[in-house]
C-alpha positions in Angstrom: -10.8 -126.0 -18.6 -9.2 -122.3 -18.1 -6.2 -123.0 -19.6 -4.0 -123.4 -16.3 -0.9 -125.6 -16.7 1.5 -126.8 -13.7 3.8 -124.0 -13.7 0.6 -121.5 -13.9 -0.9 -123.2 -10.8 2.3 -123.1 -9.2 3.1 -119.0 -9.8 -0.2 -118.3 -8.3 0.3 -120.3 -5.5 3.3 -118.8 -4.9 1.9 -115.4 -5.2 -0.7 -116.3 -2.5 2.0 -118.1 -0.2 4.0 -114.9 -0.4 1.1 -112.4 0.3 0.0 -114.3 3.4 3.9 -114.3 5.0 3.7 -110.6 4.4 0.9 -110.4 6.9 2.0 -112.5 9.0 5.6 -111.0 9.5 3.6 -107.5 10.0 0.7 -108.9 12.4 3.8 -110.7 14.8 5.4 -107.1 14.5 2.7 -105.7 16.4 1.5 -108.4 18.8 5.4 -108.3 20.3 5.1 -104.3 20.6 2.0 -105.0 22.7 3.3 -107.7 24.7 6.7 -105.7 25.4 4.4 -103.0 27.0 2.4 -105.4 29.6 5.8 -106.9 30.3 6.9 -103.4 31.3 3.8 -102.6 34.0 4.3 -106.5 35.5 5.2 -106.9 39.1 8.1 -108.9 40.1 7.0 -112.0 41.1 4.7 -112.2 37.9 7.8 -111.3 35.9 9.9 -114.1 36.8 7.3 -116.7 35.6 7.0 -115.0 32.1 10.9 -114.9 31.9 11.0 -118.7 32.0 7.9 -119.1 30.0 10.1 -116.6 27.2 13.0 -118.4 27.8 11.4 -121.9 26.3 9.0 -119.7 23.7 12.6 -119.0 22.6 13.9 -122.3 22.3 11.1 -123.1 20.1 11.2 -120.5 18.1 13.8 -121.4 15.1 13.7 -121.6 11.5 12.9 -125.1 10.3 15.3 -124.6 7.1 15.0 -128.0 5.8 11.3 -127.6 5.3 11.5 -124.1 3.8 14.0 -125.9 1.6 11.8 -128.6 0.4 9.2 -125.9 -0.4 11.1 -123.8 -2.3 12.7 -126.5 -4.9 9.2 -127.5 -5.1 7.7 -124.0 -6.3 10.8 -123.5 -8.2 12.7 -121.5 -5.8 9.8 -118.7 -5.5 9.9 -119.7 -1.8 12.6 -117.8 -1.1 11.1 -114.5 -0.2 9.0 -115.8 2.5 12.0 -118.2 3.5 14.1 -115.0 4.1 11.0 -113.2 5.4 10.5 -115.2 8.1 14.0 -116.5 9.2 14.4 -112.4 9.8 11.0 -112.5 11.8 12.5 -115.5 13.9 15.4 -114.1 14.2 14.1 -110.3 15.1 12.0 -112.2 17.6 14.4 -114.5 19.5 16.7 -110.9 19.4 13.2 -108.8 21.2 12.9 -111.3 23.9 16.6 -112.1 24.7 16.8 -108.3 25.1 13.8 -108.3 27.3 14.7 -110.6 29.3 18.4 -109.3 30.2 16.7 -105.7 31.1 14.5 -107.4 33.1 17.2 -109.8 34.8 19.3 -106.7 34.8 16.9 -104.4 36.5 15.7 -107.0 39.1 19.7 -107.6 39.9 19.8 -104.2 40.9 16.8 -104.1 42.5 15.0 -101.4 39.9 12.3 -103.8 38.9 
């Protein structure tokens, strides 16, 4: 009908896929700059319970690379620019929040916070 054969499809659905982890790895970006700043103004007490709420977001935030894997052999390895895009986000996450999380252990041990 318009000409489109498999590996057409599959380059424009690539395309797409790649535009839309783009915005995604820039919109989580921002939300954790904003959420760093309302942990800064949090009282103690209100602190603690977001530390262990962190500390299991954390844990559940890795990179499922056997999935990414599967999607990239089956859009011919174009994949692999998102794959890399967001194993950095994950990673730059877990490293924000570990780091948060120590300054805020670290301050309250000292009695700063």
């Amino acid at each position: 009908m318009f000409g489109l054969g498999f590996l057409d499809f599959m380059v424009l659905a690539s395309i797409g896929l790649l535009i839309s982890a783009g915005a995604i790895f820039v919109n989580n970006l921002d939300k954790r700059k904003k959420e760093m700043e309302r942990f800064r103004l949090m009282p103690t007490d209100q602190l603690q319970l977001e530390i262990s709420r962190l500390e299991r977001k954390i844990d559940k935030r890795e990179t499922n690379h056997i999935l990414h894997f599967l999607v990239s052999c089956f859009t011919i390895s174009l994949w692999l620019i998102p794959w890399v895009l967001i194993s950095m986000n994950n990673a730059e996450y877990r490293k924000q929040y570990e780091k948060l999380i120590s300054v805020a252990l670290d301050s309250r041990s000292n009695g700063v916070a």
